[in-house]
N, CA, C and O atoms as a CHARMM CRD file, in Angstrom:
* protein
*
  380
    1    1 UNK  N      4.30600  18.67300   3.10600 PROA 1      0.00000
    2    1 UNK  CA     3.63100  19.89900   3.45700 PROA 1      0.00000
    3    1 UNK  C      2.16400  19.79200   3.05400 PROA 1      0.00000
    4    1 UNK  O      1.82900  19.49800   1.90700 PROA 1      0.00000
    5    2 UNK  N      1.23900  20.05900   4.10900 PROA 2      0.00000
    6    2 UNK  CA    -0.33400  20.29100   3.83200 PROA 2      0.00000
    7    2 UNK  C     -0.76600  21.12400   3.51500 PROA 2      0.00000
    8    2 UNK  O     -0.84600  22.04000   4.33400 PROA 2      0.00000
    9    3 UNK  N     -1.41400  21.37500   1.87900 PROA 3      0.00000
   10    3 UNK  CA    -1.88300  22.64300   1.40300 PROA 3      0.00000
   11    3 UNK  C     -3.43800  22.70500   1.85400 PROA 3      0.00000
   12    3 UNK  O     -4.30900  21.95200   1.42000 PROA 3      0.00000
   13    4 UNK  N     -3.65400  23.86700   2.92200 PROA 4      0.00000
   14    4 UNK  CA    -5.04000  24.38600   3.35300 PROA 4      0.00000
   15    4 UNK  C     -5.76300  24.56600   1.99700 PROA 4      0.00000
   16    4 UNK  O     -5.08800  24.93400   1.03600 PROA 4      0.00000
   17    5 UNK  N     -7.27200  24.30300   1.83000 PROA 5      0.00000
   18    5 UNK  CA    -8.22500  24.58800   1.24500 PROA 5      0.00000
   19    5 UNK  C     -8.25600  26.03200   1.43100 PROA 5      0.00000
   20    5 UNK  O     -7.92700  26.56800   2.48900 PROA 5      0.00000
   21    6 UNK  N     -8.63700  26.63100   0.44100 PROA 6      0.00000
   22    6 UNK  CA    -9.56200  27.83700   0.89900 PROA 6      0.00000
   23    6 UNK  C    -10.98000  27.86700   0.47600 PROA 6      0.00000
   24    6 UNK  O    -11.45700  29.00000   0.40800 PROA 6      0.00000
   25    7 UNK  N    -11.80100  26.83300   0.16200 PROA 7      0.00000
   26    7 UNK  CA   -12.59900  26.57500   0.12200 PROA 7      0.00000
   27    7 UNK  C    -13.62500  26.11600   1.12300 PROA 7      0.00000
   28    7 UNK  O    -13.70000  24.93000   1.44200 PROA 7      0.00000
   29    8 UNK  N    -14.66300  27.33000   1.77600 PROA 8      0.00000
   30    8 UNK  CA   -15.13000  26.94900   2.77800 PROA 8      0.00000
   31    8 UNK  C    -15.67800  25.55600   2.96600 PROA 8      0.00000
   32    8 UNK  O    -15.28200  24.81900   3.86900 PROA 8      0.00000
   33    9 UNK  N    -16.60400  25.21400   2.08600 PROA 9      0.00000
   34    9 UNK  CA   -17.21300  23.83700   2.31500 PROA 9      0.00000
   35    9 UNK  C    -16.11600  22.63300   2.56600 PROA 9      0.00000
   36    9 UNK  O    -16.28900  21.78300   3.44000 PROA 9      0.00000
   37   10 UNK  N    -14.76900  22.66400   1.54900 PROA 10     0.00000
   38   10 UNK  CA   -14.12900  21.60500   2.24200 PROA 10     0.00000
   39   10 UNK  C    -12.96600  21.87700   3.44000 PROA 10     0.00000
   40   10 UNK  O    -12.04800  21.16100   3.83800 PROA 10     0.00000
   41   11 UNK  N    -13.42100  23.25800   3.84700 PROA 11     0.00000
   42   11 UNK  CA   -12.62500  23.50700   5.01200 PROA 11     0.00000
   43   11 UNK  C    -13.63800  22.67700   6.49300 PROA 11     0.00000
   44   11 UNK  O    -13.14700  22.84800   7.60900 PROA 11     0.00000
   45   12 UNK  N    -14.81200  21.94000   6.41300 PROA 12     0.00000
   46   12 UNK  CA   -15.44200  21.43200   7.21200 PROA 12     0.00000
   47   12 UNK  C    -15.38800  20.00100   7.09700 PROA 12     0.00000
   48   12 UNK  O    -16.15700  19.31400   7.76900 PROA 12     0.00000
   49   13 UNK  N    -14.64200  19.53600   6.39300 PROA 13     0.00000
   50   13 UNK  CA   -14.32000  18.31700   6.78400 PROA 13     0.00000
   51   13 UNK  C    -12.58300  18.04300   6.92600 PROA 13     0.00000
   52   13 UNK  O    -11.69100  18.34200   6.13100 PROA 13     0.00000
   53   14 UNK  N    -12.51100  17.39500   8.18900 PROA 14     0.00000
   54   14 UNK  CA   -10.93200  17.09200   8.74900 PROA 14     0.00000
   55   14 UNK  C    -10.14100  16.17400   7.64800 PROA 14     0.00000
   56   14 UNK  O    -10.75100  15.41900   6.89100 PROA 14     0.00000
   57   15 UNK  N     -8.86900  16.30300   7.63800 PROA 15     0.00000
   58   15 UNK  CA    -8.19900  15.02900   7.12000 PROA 15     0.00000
   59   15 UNK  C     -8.31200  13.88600   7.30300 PROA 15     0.00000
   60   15 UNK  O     -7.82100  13.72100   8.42000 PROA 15     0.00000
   61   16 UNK  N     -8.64700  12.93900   6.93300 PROA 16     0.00000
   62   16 UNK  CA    -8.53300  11.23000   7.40100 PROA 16     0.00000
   63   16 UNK  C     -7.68200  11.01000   8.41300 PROA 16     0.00000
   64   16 UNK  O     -6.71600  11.77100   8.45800 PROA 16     0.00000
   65   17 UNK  N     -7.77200  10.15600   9.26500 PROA 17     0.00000
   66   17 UNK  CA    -6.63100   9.88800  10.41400 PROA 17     0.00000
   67   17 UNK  C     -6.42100   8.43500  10.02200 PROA 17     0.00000
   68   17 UNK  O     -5.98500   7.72800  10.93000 PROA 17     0.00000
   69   18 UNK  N     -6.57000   8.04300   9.24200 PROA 18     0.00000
   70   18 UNK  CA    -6.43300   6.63300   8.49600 PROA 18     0.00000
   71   18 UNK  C     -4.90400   6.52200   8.61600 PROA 18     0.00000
   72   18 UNK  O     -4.27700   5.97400   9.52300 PROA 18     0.00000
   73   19 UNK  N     -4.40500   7.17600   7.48100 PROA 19     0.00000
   74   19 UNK  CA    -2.47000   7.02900   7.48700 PROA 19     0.00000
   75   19 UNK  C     -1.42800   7.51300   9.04700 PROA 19     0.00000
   76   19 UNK  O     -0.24400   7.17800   9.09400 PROA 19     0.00000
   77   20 UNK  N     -2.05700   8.27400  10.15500 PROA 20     0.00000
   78   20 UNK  CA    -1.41800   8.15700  10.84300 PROA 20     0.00000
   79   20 UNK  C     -2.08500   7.14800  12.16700 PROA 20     0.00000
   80   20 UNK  O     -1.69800   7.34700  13.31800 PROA 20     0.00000
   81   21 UNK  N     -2.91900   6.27100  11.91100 PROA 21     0.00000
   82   21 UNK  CA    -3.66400   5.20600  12.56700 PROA 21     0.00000
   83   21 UNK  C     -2.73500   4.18000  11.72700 PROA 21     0.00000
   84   21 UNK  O     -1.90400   3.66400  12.47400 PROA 21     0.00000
   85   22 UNK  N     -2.64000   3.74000  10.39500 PROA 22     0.00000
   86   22 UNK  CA    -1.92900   2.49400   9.87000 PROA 22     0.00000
   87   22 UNK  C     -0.41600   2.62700  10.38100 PROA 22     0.00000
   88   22 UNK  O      0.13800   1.53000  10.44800 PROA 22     0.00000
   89   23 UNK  N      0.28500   3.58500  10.71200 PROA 23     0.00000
   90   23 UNK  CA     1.30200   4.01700  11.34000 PROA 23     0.00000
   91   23 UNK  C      1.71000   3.35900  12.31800 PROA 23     0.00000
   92   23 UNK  O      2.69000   2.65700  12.57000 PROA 23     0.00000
   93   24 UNK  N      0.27500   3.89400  13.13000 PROA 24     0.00000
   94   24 UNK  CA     0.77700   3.37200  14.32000 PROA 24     0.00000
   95   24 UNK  C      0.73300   1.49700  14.42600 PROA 24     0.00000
   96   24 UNK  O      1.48300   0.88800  15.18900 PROA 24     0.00000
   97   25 UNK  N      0.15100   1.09800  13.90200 PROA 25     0.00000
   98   25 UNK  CA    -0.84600  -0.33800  13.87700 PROA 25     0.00000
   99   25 UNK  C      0.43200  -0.88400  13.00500 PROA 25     0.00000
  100   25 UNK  O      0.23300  -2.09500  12.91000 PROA 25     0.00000
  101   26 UNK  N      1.75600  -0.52900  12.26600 PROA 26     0.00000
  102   26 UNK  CA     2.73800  -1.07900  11.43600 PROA 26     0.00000
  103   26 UNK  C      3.65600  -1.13000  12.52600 PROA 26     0.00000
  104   26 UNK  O      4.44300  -2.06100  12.35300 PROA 26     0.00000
  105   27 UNK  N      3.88400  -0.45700  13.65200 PROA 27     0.00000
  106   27 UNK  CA     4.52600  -0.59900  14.44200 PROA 27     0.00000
  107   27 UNK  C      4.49000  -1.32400  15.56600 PROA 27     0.00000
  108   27 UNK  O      5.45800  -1.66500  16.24500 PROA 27     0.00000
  109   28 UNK  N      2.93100  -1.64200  15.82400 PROA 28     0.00000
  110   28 UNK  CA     2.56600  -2.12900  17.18800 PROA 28     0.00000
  111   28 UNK  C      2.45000  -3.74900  16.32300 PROA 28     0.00000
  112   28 UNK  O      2.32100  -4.69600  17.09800 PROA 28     0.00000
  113   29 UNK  N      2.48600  -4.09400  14.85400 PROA 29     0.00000
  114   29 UNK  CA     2.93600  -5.31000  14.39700 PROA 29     0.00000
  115   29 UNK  C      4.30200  -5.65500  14.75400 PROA 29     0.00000
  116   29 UNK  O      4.67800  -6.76500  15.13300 PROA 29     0.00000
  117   30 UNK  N      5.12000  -4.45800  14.57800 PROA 30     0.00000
  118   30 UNK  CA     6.28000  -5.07100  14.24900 PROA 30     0.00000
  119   30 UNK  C      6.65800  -5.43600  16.42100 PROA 30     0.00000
  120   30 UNK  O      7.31500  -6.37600  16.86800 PROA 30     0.00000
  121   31 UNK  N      6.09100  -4.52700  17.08900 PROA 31     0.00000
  122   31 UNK  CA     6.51400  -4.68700  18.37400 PROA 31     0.00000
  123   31 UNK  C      6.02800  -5.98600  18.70000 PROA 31     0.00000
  124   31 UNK  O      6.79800  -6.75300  19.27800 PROA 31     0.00000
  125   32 UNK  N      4.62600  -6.43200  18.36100 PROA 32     0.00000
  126   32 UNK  CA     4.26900  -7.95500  18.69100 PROA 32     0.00000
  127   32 UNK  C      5.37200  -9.13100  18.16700 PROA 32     0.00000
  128   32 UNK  O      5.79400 -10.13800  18.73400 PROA 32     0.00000
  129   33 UNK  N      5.65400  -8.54400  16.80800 PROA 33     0.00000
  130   33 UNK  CA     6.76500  -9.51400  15.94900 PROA 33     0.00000
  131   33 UNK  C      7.92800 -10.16800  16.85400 PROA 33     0.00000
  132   33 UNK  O      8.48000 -11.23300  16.57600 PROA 33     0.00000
  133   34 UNK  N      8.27800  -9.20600  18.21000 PROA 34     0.00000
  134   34 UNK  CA     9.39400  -9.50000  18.98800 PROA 34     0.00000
  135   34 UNK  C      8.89500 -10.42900  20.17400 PROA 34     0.00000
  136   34 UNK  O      9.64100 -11.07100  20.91400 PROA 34     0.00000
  137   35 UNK  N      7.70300 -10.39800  20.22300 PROA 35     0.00000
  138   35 UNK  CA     7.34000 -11.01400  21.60800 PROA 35     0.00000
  139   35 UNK  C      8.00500 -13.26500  21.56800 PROA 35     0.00000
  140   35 UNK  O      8.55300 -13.95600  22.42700 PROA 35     0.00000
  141   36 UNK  N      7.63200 -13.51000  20.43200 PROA 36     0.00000
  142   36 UNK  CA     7.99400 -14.70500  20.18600 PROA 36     0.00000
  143   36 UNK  C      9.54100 -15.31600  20.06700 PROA 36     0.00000
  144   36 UNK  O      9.79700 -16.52000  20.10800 PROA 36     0.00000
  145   37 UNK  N     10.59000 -14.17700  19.90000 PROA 37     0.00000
  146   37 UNK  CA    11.97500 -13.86200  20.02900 PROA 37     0.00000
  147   37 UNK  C     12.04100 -13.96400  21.66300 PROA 37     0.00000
  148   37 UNK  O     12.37900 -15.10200  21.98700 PROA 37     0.00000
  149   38 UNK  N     11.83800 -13.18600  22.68000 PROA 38     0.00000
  150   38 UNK  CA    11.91400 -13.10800  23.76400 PROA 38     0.00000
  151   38 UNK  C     11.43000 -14.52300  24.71700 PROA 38     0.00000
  152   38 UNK  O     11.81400 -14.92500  25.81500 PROA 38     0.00000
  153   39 UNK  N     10.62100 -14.94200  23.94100 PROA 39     0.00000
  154   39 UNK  CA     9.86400 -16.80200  24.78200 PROA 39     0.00000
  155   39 UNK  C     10.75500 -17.19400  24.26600 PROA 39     0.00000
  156   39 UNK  O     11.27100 -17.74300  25.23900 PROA 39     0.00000
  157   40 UNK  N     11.58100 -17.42600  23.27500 PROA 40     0.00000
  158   40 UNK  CA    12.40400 -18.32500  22.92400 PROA 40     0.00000
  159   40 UNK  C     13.52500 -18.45700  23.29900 PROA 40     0.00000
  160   40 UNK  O     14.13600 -19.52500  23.32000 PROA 40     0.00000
  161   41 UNK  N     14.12300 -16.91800  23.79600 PROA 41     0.00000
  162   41 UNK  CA    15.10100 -16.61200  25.05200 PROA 41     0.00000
  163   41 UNK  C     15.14000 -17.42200  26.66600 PROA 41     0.00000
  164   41 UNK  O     15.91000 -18.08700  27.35900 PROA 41     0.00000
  165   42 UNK  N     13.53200 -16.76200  26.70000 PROA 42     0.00000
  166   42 UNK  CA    13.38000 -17.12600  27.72200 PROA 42     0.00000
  167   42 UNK  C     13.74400 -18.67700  27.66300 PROA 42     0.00000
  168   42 UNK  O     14.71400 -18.99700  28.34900 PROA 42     0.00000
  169   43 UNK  N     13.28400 -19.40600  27.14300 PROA 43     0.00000
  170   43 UNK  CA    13.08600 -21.02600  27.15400 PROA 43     0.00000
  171   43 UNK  C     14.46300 -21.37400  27.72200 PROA 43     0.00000
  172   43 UNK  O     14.70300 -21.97700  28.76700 PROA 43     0.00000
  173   44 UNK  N     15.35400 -20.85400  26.78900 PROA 44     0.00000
  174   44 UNK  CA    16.84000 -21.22100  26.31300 PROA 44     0.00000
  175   44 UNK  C     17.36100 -20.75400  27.57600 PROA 44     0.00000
  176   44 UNK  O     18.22200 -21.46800  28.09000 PROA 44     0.00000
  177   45 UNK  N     17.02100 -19.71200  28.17500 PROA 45     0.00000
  178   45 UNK  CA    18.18100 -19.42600  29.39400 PROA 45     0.00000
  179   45 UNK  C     19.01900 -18.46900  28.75200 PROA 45     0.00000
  180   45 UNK  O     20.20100 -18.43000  29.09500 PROA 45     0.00000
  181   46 UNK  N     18.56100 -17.61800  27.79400 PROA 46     0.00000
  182   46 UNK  CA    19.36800 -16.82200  27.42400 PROA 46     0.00000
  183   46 UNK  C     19.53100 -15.24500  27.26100 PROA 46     0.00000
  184   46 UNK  O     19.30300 -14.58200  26.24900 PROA 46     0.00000
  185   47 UNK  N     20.08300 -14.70700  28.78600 PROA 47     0.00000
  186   47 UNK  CA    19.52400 -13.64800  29.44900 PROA 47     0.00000
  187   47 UNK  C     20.01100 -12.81200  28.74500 PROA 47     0.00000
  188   47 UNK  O     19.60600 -11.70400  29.09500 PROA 47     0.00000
  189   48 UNK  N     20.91800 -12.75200  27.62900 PROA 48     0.00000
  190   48 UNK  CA    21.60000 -11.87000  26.56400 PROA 48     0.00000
  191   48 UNK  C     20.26600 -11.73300  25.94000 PROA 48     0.00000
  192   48 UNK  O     19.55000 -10.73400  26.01300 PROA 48     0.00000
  193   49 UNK  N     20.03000 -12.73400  25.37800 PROA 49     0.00000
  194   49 UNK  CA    19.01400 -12.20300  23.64200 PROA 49     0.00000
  195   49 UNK  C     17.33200 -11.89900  24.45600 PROA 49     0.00000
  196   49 UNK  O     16.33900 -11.49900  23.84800 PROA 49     0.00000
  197   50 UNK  N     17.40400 -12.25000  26.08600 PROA 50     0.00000
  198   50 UNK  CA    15.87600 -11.44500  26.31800 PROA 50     0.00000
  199   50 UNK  C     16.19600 -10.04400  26.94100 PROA 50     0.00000
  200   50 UNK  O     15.25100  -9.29100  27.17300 PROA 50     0.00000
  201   51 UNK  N     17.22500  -9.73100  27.17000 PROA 51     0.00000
  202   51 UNK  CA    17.46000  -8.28300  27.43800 PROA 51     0.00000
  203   51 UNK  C     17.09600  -7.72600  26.12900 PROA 51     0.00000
  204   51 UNK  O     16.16900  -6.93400  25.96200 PROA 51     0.00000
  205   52 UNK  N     17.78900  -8.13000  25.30600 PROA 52     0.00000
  206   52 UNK  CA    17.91500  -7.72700  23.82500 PROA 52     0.00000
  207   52 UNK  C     15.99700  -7.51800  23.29600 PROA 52     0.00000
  208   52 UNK  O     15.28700  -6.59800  22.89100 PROA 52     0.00000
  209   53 UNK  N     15.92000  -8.20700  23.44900 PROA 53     0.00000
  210   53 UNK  CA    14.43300  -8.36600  22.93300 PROA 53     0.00000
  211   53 UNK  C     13.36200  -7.44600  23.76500 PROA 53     0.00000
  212   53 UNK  O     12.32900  -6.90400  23.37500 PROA 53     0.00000
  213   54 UNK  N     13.99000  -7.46900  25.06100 PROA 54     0.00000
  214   54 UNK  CA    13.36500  -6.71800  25.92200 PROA 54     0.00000
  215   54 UNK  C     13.32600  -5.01200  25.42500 PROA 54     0.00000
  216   54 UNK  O     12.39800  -4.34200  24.97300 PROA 54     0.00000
  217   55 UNK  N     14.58900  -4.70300  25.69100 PROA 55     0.00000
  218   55 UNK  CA    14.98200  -3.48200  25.33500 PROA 55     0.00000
  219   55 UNK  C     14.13600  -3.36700  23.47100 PROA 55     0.00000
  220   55 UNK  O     13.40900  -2.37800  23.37400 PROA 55     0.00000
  221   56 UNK  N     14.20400  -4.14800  22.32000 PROA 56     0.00000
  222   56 UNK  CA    13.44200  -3.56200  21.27300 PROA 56     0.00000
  223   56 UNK  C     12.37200  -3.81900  21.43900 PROA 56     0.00000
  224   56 UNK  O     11.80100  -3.06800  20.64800 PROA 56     0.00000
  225   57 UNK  N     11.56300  -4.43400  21.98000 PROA 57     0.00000
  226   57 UNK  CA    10.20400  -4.26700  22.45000 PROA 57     0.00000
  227   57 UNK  C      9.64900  -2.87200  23.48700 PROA 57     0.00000
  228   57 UNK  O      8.58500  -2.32300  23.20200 PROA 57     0.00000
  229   58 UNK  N     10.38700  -2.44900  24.54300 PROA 58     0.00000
  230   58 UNK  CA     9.91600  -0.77500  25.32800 PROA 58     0.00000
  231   58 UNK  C     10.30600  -0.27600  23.92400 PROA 58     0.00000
  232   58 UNK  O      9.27900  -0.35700  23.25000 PROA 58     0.00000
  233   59 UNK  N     11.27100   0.18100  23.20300 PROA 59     0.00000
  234   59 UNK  CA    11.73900   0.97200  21.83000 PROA 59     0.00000
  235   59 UNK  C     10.42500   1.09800  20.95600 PROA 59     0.00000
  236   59 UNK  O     10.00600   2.23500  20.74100 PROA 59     0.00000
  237   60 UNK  N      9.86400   0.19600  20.52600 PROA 60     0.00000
  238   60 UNK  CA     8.75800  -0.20500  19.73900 PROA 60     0.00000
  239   60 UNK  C      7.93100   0.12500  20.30600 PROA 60     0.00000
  240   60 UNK  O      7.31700   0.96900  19.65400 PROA 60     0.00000
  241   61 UNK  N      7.26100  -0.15500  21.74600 PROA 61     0.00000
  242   61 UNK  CA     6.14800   0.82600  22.46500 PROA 61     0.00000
  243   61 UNK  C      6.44400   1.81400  22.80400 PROA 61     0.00000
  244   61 UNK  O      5.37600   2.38000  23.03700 PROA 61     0.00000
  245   62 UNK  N      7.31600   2.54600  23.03500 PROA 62     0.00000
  246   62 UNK  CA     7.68900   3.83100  23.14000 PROA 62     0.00000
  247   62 UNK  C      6.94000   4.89000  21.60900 PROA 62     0.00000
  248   62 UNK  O      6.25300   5.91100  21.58200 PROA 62     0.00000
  249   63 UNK  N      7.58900   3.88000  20.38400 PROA 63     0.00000
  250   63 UNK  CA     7.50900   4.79000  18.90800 PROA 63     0.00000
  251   63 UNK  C      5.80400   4.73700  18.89700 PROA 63     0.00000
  252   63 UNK  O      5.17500   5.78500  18.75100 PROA 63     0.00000
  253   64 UNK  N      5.11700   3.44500  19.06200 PROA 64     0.00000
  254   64 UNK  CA     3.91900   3.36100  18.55000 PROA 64     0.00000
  255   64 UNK  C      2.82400   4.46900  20.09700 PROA 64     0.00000
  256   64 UNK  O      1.62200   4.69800  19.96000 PROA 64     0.00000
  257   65 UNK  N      3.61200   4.92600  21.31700 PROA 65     0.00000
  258   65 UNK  CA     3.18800   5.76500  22.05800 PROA 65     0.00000
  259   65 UNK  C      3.06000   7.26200  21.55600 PROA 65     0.00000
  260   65 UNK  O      2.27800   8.17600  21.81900 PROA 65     0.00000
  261   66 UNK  N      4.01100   7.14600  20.83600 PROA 66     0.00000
  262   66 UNK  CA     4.52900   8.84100  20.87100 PROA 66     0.00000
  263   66 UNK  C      3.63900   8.73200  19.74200 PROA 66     0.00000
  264   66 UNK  O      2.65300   9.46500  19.81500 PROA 66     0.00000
  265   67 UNK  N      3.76300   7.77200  18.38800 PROA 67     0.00000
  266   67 UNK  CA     2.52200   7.97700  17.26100 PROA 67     0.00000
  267   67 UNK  C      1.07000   7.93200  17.93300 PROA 67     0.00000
  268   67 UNK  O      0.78300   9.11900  17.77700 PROA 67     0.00000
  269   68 UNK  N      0.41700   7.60600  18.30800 PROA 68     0.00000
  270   68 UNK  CA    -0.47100   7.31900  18.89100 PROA 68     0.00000
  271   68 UNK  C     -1.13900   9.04400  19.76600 PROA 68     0.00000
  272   68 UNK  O     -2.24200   9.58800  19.72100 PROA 68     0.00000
  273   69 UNK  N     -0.00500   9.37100  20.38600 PROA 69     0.00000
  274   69 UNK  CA    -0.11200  10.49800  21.02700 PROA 69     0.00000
  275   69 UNK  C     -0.48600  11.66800  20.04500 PROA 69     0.00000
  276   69 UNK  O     -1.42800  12.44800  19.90700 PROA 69     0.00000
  277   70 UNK  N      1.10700  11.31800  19.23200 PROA 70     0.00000
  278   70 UNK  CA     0.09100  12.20700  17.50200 PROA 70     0.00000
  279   70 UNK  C     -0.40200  12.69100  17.20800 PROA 70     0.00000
  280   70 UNK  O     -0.50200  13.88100  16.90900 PROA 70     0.00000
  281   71 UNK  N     -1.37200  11.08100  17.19100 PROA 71     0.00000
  282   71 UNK  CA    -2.61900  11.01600  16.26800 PROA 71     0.00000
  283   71 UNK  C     -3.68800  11.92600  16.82500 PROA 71     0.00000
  284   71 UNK  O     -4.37300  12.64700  16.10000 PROA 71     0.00000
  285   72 UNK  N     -3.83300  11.85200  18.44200 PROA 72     0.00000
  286   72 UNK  CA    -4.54200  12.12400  19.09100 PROA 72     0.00000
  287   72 UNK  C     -4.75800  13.64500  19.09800 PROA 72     0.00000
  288   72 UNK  O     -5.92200  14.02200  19.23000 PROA 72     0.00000
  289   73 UNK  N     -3.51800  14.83100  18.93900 PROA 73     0.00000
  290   73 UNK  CA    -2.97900  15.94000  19.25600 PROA 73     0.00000
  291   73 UNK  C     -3.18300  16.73500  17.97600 PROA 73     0.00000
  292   73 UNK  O     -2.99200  17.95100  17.94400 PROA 73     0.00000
  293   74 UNK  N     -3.60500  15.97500  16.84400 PROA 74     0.00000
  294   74 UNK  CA    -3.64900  16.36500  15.74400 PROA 74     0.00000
  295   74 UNK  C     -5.16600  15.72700  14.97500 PROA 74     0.00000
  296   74 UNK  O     -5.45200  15.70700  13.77800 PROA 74     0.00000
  297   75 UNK  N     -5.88500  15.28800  16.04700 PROA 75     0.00000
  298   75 UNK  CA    -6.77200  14.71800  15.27000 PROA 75     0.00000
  299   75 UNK  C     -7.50400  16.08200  14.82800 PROA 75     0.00000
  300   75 UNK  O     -7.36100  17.08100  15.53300 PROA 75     0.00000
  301   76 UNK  N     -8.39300  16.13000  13.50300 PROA 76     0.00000
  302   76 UNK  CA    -8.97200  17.43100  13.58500 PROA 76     0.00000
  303   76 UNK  C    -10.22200  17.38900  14.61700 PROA 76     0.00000
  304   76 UNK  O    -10.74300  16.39000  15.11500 PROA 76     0.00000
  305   77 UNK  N    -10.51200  18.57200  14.77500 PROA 77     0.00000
  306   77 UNK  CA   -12.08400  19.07800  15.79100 PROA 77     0.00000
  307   77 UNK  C    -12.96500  19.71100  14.56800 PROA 77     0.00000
  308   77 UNK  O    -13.94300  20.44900  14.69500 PROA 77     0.00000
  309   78 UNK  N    -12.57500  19.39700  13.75800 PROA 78     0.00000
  310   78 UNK  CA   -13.94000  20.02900  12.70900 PROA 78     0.00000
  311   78 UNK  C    -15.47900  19.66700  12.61300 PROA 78     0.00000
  312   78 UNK  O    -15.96600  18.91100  13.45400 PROA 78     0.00000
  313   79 UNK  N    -16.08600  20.08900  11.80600 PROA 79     0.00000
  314   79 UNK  CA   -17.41700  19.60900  12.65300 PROA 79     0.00000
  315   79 UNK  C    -17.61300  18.15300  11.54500 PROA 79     0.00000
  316   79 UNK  O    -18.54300  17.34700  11.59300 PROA 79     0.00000
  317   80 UNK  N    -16.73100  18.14100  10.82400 PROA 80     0.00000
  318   80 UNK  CA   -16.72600  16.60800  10.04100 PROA 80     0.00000
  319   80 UNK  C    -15.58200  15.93700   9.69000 PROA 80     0.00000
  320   80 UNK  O    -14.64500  16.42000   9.05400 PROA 80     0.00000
  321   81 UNK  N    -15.71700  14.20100  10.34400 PROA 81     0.00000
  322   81 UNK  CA   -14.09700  13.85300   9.83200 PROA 81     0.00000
  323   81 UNK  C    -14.65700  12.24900   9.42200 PROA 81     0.00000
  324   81 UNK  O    -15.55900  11.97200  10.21300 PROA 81     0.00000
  325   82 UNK  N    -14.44900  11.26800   8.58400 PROA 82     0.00000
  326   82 UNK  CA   -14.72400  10.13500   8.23100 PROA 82     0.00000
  327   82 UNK  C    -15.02800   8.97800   9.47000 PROA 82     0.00000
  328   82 UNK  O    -15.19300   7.81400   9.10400 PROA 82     0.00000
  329   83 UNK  N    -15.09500   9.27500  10.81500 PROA 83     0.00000
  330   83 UNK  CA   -15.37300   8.74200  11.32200 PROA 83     0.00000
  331   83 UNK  C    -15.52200   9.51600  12.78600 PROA 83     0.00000
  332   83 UNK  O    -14.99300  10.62500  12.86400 PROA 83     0.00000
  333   84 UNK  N    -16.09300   9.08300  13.74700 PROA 84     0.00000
  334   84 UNK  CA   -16.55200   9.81100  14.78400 PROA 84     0.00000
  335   84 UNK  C    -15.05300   9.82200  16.22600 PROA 84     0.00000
  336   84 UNK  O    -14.50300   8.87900  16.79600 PROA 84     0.00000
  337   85 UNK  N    -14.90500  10.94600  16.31900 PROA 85     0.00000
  338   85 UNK  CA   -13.67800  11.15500  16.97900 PROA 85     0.00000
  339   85 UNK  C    -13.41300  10.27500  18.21000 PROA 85     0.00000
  340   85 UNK  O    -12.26400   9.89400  18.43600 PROA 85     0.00000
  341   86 UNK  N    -14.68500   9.85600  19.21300 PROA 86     0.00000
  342   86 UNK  CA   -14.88300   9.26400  19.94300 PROA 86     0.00000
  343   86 UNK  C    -14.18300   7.71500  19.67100 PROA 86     0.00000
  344   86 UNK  O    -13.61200   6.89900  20.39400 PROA 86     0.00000
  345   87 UNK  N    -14.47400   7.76400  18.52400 PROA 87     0.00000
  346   87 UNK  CA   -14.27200   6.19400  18.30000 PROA 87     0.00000
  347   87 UNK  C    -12.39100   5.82700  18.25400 PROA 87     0.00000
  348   87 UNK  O    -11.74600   4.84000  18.60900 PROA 87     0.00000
  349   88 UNK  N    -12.09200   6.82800  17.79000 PROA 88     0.00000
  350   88 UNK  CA   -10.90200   6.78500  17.90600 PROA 88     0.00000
  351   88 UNK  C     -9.76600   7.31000  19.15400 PROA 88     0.00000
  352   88 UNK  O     -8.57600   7.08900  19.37800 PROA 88     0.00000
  353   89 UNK  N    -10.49500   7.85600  19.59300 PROA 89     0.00000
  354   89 UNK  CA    -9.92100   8.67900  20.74400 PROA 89     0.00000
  355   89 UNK  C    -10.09300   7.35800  22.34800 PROA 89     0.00000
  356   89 UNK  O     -9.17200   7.28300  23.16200 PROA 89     0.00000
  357   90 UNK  N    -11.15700   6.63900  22.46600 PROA 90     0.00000
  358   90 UNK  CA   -11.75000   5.73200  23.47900 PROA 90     0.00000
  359   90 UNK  C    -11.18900   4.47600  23.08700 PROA 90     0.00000
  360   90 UNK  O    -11.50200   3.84100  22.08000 PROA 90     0.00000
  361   91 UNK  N    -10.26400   4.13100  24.02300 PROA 91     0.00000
  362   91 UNK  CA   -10.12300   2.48600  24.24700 PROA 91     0.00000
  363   91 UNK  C    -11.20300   1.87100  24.27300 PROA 91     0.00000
  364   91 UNK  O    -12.30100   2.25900  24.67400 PROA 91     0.00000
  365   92 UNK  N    -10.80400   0.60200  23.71000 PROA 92     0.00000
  366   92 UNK  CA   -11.91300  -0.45900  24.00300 PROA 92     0.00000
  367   92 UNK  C    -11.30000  -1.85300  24.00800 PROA 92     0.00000
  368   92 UNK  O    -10.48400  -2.34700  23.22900 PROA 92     0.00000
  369   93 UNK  N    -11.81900  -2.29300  24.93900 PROA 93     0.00000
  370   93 UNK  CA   -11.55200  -3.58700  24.80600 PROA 93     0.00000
  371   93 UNK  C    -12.73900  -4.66500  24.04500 PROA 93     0.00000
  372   93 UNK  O    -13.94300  -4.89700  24.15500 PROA 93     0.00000
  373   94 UNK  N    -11.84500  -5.03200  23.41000 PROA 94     0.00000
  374   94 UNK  CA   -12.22900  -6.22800  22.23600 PROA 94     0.00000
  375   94 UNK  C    -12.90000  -7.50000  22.62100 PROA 94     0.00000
  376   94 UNK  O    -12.23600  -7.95300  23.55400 PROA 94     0.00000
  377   95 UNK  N    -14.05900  -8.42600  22.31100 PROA 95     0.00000
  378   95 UNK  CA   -14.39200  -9.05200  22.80500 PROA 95     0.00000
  379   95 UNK  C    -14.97300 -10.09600  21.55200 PROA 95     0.00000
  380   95 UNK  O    -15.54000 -11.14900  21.84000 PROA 95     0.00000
């Protein structure tokens, strides 16, 4: 449970989105973790363990979707939060 400030000044800065960002980023590890299970299926011819792998890999992007969605739905709009909302809110591709 989150106890509100009643303190105006720190009612202007948002919560960190840090712990429900590492959240998501523990999950989208563990979903990569499966991808190397599934090539190894694949290799083998073994349409059991890449279904298998298949199916906990959508499971795993599904959880790190719905966190993600979250994060987003709950980020605060205050007029201050440890980092600029944009930044978190905007894909980017990495280069």
């Amino acid at each position: 449970m989150k106890i509100k400030s009643t303190n105006p000044i720190a009612a202007l800065f948002g919560s960190s989105p840090f712990k429900p960002l590492q959240d998501h980023m523990a999950v989208v590890v563990r979903c990569a973790g499966e991808v190397p299970g599934l090539f190894e299926a694949l290799i083998v011819n073994d349409m059991a363990e890449v279904k298998k792998s298949r199916d906990a890999i959508f499971l795993l992007e599904q959880e790190a979707d719905e966190l993600k969605n979250q994060l987003r739905v709950h980020l605060p709009k205050s007029l201050f939060m440890p980092v600029d909302r944009r930044d978190l809110l905007e894909p980017r591709i990495l280069s």
